[in-house]
Each structure stands twice: as C-alpha cells, then as structure tokens.
C-alpha positions in Angstrom: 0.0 0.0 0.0 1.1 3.9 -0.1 2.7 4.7 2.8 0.2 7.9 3.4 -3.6 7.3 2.6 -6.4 9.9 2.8 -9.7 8.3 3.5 -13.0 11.0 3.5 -15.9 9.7 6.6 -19.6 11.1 5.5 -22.1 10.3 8.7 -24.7 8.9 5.9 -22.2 7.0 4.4 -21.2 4.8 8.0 -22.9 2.3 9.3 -24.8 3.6 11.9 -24.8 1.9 15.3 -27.8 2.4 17.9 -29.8 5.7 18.0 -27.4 8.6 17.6 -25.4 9.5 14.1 -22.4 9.9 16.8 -21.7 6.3 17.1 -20.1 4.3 13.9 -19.0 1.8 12.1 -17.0 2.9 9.4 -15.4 0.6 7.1 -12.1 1.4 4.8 -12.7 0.2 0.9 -8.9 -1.1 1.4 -7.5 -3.1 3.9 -4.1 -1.6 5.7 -1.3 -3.3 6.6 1.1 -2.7 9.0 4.3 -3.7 8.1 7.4 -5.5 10.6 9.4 -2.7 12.1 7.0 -0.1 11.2 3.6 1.8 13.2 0.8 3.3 11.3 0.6 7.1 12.4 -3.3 8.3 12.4 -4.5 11.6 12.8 -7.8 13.9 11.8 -6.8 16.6 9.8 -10.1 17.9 9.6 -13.8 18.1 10.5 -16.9 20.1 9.9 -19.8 19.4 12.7 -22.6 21.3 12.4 -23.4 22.5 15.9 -26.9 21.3 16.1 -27.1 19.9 19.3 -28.5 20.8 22.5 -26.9 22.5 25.7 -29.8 20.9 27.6 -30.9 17.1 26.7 -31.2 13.7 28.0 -28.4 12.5 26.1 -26.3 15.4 28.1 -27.9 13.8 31.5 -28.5 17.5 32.4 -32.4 17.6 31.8 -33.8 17.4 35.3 -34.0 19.5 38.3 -34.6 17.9 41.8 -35.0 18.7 45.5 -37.2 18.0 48.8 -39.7 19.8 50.6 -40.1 19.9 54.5 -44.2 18.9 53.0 -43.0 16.1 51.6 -40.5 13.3 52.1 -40.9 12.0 48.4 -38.2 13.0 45.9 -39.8 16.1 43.5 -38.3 15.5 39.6 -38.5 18.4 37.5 -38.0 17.2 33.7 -36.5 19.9 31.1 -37.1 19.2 27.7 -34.6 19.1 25.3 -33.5 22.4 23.9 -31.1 25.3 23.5 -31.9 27.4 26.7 -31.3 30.7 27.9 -31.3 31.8 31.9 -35.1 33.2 31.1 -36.2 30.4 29.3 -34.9 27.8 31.7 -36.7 29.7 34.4 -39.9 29.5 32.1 -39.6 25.6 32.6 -38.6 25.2 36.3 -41.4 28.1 37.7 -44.2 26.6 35.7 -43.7 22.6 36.8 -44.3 23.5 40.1 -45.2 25.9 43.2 -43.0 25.1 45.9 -40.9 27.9 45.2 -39.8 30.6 42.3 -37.0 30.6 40.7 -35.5 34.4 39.6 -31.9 35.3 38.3 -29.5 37.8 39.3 -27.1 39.0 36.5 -25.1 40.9 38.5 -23.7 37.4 40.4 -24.8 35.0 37.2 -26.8 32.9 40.2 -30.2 31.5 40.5 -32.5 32.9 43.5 -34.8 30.5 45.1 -37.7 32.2 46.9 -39.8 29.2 48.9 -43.4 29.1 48.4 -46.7 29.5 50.6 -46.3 26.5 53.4 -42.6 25.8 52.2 -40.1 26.3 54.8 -37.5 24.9 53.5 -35.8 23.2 50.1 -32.8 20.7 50.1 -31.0 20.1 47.2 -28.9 17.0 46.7 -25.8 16.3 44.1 -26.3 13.6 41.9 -22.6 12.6 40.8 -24.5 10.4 38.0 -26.2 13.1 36.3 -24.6 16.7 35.2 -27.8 18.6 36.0 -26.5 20.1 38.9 -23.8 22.5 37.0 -26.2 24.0 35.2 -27.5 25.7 38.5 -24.8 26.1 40.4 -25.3 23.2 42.8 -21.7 21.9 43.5 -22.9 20.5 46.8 -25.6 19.5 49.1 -27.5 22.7 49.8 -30.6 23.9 51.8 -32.5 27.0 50.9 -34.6 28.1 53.9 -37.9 30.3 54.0 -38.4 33.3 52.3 -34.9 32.2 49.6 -31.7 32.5 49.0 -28.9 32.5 46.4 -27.9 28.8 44.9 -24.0 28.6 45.7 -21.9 28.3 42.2 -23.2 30.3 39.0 -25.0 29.2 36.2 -23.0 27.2 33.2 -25.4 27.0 30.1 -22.0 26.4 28.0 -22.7 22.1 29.3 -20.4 21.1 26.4 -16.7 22.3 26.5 -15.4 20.3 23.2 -15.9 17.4 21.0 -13.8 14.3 21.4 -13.2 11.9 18.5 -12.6 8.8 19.3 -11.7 5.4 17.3 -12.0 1.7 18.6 -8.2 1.3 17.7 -6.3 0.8 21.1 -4.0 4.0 20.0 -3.3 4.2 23.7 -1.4 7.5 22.5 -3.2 9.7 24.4 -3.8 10.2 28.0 -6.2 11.9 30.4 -7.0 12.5 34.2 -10.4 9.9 34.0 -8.2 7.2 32.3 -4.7 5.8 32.1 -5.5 5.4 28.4 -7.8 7.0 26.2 -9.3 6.0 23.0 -9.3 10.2 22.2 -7.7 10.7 19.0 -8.0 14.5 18.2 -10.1 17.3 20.4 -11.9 20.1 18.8 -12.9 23.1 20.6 -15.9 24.9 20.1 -15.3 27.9 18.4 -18.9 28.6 17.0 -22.8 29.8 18.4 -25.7 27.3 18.0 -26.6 26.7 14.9 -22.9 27.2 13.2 -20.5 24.4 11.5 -17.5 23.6 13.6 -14.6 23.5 11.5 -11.6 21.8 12.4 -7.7 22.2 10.3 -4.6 23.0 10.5 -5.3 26.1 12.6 -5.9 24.0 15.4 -3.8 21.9 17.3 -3.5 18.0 15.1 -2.8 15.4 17.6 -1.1 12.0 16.1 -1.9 8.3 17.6 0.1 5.3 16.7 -1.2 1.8 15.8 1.7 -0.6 15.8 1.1 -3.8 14.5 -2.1 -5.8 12.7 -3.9 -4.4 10.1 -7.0 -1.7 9.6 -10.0 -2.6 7.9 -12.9 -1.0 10.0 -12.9 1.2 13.1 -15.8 2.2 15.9 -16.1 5.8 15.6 -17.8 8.2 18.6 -18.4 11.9 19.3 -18.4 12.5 22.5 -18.0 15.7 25.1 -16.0 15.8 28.0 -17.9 13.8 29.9 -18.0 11.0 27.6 -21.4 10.9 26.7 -22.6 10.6 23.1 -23.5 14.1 21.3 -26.6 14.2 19.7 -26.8 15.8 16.2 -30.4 15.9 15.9 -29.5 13.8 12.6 -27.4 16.3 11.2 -24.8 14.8 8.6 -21.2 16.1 9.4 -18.0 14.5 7.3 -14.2 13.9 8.9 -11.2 13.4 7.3 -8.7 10.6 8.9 -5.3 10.4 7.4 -3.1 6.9 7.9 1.1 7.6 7.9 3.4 3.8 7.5 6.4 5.7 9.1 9.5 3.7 11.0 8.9 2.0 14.2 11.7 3.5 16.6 10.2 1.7 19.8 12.9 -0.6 19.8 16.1 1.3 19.5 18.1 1.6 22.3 18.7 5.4 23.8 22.2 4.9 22.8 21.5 4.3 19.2 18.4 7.4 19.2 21.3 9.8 21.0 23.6 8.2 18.3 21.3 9.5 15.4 20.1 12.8 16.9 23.6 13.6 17.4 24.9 12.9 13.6 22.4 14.8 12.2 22.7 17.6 14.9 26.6 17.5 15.3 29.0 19.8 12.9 30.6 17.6 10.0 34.1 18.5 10.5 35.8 18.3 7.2 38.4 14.9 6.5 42.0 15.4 7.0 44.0 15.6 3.7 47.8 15.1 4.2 50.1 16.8 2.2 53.2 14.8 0.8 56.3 17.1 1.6 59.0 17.7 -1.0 61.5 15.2 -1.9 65.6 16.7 -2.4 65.9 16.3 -6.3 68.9 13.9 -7.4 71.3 16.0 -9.7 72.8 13.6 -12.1 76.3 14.1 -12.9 77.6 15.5 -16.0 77.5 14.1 -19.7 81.0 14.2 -21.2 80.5 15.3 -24.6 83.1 13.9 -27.3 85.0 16.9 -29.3 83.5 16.9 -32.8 85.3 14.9 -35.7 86.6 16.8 -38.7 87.6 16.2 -42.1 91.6 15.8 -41.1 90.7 12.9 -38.1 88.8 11.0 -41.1 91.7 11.4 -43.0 93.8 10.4 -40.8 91.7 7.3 -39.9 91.6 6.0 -43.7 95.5 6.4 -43.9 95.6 3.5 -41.1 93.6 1.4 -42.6 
C-alpha cells in the first residue's frame, strides 16, 4: 500500500450503530497493513460538525431539576425538555412545573435565586454525581434554601459542552487523560462557534497524532463524544471527517544509545576529512655528460690512412 492514505468519513455514508449519528461503524474500501518494524501514524486533519445539538438534553444527562420539601418526604423530579436554553427560558420551565418555590436570576452574580413558596419552609438540594444537572444551576454540593430564599452557591454554566472528542476503537493508547490511564481520544476540537454554526476543524488548530503498531486496519468504531464521555446528539445532522493513515518507522525498539547516536549525527558539525600533504623530496642531480670533441675532415683522413 502507499505509505500515506487519505480516507474521507460522510455520517450517511457509516454504518450507523444504535440511535445517535455519533456512534459508527465505518469501514475502509482497502485493507491496511502494517508492516514489521514499522507503526501506522493516524490523525484527523479535519472536520466540519454542524453545531446542532443541545446545551440541555437527555443524552447530556442534564435535563432534570430535583429537591425536597419539608411537605413532603418524596423525591420532586422536574423534567426539562430538550432544547437550546437561555437563563429566562430555563426559568420559564422550572417556575411553571411547580409551586414550591420561584426561581428568579441575578445578572449581577450569574446565580439562581430561590424564593420558597406559601407552606414551604425549606428546600434541600442534593448532588447527583450520576447526572450533570447540577452545573447548570450552580449546585456543586448538598444545599438547603430556607424560608423566604436564597442565592444557589456556584453560578449558572449554560455552556454544558466544553469540546468534542473523537474517538476510534483502535487501542491507539497514545493519548492520556486524568479519568483514564488510556484514552481512546484521537484528536479534540474546541468549540469555536454559536448554536446553529459548523464547527470547523484544520490546521489552525492543534493535530494530535496516535500510533497503531502492529495488525492491520479494515474498519474502526467511531464516537463523538463531550467531555464527559457521553454521546452528542446531532439531531440527525450529517457532518464529514477526514482521517489520514502515515506507515512511518517503528523506533520503539532502538536503544537510547542508538536514538542519541542519530540525533547527534544529524545535529553535530561535519568537521571536514584530513587531507595530508606529501612534503618535497631533495631532487637527485645527475652528474655531467662528457660530450666527445667533434670529428673533422683531417681525423677521417687520418683514420683511412691507417687502414
């Protein structure tokens, strides 16, 4: 295979599995294969979400309000549909499922008011570490509101989803996080965008790698979640991701000394290579040529005369 594939998720296009669009099965057209000596690097380089779910929802586990009454020993259970709300229209909801008290909001401090109703002398309100319903009002602990009201401790958080998490059924183990030694968390995208909006996530933001490092890739489990974990809901919306797979060297296995080996030749200053110069041998002289005197016309004479 090429040692760097692109591979393009649609939501519609995924096998969908249970009731949200947020939960996948997505299955590559090719089968990857890692080879010996050598990790598959896998990373999203980009997203667009379309912000279409709710700060308030059952799939959030924030939609309820509940409390006692000194008139009543029975557990009261306020249910908040599912929606987008504001401090007034969350009010709206709370004020007209009941009449043990009134619920008003103060600006100034971002807190809820509680004023008790006609017979109520007190309300207690109780933390459910289960749910998240509690942060939306403030309630960060066991609290008891006593005749004619108070002020709910913490201030209201309508912002109930921080970032979106996307997450493969890989084993990466290549990131890691406070709730879990290893987390299945291969890129986070913050929200950057009101209701309504598409979240778009590039380059700009920050591209976190994970490493596979042996087997082969054919299909993956593929969630949206917030930081709680819990599924978003789209309301259906389609959104599209883009995952791209990297065959690069496995260096797991080289010793430190062999890594602080490489890091230092290509760090270290290439000195240049020693030439040596010959020196200059003494030049031998060689002695004289004795030249004979030249012959004439009288020695050839003389020399046919002895003959």
């Amino acid at each position: 295979m090429n040692k760097e594939i692109t591979f393009n998720v649609r939501s519609k296009e995924a096998t969908q599995v249970g009731s949200l669009n947020t939960n996948l099965l997505v299955e590559l057209p090719i089968t990857i294969v890692i080879p010996e000596h050598s990790v598959c690097e896998m990373s999203v380089p980009s997203a667009e979400i379309p912000l279409s779910f709710y700060n308030v929802s059952a799939s959030l586990q924030n939609n309820i309000f509940q409390y006692y009454t000194n008139l009543s020993a029975l557990l009261q259970n306020i249910t908040v549909p599912s929606g987008n709300y504001s401090v007034d229209t969350l009010m709206v909801v709370i004020n007209s499922a009941q009449s043990h008290f009134v619920m008003t909001y103060n600006d100034t401090f971002n807190k809820f008011f509680l004023t008790t109703g006609v017979g109520v002398t007190g309300i207690v309100l109780l933390v459910d570490l289960t749910t998240y319903w509690n942060q939306i009002y403030g309630i960060y602990q066991a609290a008891v509101v006593l005749s004619p009201g108070g002020y709910l401790d913490g201030v209201c958080n309508l912002a109930t989803v921080h970032s979106l998490q996307i997450r493969v059924g890989l084993g990466t183990g290549s990131t890691i996080s406070t709730s879990n030694s290893n987390s299945d968390v291969i890129q986070k995208i913050p929200l950057q965008v009101n209701a309504n909006g598409i979240i778009i996530h590039n380059s700009n933001n920050y591209i976190q790698k994970s490493y596979i490092k042996s087997g082969t890739i054919k299909s993956f489990y593929l969630n949206i979640t917030e930081q709680n974990q819990k599924l978003i809901n789209l309301n259906g919306c389609v959104y599209e991701l883009t995952f791209l797979f990297r065959i690069i060297p496995d260096e797991s296995g080289i010793s430190e000394e062999n890594k602080m080996y490489r890091s230092e030749r290509l760090t270290r200053r290439i000195e240049p290579p020693q030439v040596e110069i010959p020196q200059p041998q003494p030049i031998e002289v060689p002695p004289p040529i004795e030249v004979p005197p030249p012959i004439t016309l009288d020695d050839i004479a003389n020399e046919l005369l002895s003959i």
